[in-house]
N, C-alpha and C positions, 0 to 999 in steps of 0.2 A: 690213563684217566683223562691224561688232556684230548687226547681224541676224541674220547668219547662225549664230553663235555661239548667240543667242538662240533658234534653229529646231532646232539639235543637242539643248539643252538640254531642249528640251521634250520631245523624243524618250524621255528617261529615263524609265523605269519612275516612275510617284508623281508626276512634277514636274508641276504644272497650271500654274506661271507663273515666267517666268524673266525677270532684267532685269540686264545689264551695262552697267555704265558705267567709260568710259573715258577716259583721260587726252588732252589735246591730242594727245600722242604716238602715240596709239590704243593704250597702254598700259592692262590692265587694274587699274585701281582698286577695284573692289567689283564681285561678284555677287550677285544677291538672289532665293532662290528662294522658290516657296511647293508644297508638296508634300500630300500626304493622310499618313494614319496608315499605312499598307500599310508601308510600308518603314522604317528608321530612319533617322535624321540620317546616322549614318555610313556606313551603306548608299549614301546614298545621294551624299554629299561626294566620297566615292572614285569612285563612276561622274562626278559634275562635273568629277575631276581625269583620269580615263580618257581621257572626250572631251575635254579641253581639249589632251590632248599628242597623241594620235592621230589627230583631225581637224585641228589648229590650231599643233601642236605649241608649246604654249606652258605651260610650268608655271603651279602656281599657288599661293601661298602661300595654306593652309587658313584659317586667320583672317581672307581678305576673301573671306569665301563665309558667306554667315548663310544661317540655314534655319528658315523657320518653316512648322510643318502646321499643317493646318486642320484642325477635325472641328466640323459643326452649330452653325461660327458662331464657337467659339474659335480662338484664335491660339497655337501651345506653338512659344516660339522657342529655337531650339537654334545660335546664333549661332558661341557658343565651345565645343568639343567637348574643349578642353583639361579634365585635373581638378587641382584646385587646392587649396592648404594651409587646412585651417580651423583649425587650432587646435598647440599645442605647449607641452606640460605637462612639468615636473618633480618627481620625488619625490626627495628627499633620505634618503640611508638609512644616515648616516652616511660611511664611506668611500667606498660604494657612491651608485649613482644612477639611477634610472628615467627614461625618456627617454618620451613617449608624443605619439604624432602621430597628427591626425586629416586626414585627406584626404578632401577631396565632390567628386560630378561627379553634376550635378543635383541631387535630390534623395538620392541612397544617399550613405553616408560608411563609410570606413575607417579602422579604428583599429590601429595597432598599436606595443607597448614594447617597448622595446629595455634592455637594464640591463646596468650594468659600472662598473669604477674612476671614481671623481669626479676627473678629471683635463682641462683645460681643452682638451685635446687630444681628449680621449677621449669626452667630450661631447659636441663638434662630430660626430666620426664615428659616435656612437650616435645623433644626429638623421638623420646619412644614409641609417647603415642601416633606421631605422624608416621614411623615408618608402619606400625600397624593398622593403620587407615590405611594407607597405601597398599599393603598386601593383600587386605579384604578387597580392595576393590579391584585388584589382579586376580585374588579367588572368585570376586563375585560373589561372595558370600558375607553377612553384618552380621557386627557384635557378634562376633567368634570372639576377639582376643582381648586381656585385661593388663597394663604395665602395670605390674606391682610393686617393684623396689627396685632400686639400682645402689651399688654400690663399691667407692671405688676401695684398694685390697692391692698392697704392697708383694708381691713374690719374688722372691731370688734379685730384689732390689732394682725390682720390675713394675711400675705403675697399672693395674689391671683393674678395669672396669667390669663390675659384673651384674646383669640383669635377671630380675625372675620376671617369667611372662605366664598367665596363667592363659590357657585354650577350655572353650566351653562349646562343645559341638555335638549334635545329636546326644544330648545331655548325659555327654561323657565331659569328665573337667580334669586337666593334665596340667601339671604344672613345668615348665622348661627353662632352663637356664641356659645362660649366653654367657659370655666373655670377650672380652679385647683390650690389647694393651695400648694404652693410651699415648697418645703423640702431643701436637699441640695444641689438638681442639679436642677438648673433653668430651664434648657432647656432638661430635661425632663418634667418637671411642664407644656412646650409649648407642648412636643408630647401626653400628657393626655388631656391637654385642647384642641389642635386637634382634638382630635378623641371625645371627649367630644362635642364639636359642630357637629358632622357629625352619631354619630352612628345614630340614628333614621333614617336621610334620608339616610344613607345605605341601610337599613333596606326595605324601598321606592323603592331605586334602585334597589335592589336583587329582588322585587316583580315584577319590572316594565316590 
């Protein structure tokens, strides 16, 4: 089965080399492609996930699929296609408070502040809303997304922050939840738990 798995894959448009490995179970554990520059990472991840249910029918969780192209001898590896928190700044304005979050995926980064009442509550939800400003404007696409609630939630005597985000796009409305266990800064633990409800259907939208 891995072989044949292997002989799909190569079929793809870009892919020049393909390698699954798998579990005793003959569960798959990791894919590893190597492609040309023709195509993108995510171009080309969503056709690995096409074939894998339409031939194989077996889903695949995006994160055990790395991808790295080749161009004249380098290697640009695009492993994690997720984008992810760099940064999260406060301005203090008196009553008020700026909220500013940066997001990268790859090289490019987004930035965007959010500002409102300095209220510990209020805080948290002006970091959620900045990190989804920020991702619209990496989608390129407005008022898709809504913070609805955050809340933090005691486990296994674990401090865990949990967000519901609601997505309204082509007047379909999804509701998605995050999580993350919280360290010193609360409201960072809201911009992880963020993006933690939403990278997947990123992922959705970028294909869409």
């Amino acid at each position: 089965m891995t072989t044949q798995i292997e002989q799909f894959l190569m079929k793809i448009q870009s892919i020049i080399g393909a390698k699954v490995v798998t579990d005793q179970a003959g569960n798959i554990e990791e894919i590893h492609i190597v492609s040309d520059l023709r195509r993108s990472p995510k171009q080309i991840l969503r056709d690995v996930e096409a074939v894998l249910m339409s031939q194989f029918d077996q889903p695949i969780d995006y994160k055990k699929v790395s991808i790295a192209q080749v161009k004249g001898g380098t290697v640009k590896n695009e492993q994690d296609p997720r984008i992810k928190l760099k940064s999260i700044e406060y301005t203090n304005m008196g009553k008020t408070i700026d909220v500013t979050v940066t997001l990268e995926k790859g090289s490019d980064e987004y930035t965007k502040t959010k500002s409102g009442i300095k209220t510990s509550a209020n805080v948290m939800r002006l970091s959620g809303k900045a990190v989804l400003d920020a991702v619209e404007e990496y989608l390129g696409i407005y008022d898709v997304f809504v913070f609805e609630d955050c809340k933090e939630i005691k486990l296994s005597d674990t401090l865990v922050l949990a967000v519901s985000i609601t997505s309204i796009y082509h007047h379909r409305e999804e509701l998605f939840i995050g999580t993350a266990k919280v360290g010193t800064d609360v409201n960072e633990a809201v911009t992880r738990a963020t993006l933690d409800a939403i990278n997947r259907h990123i992922l959705q939208l970028e294909n869409s």
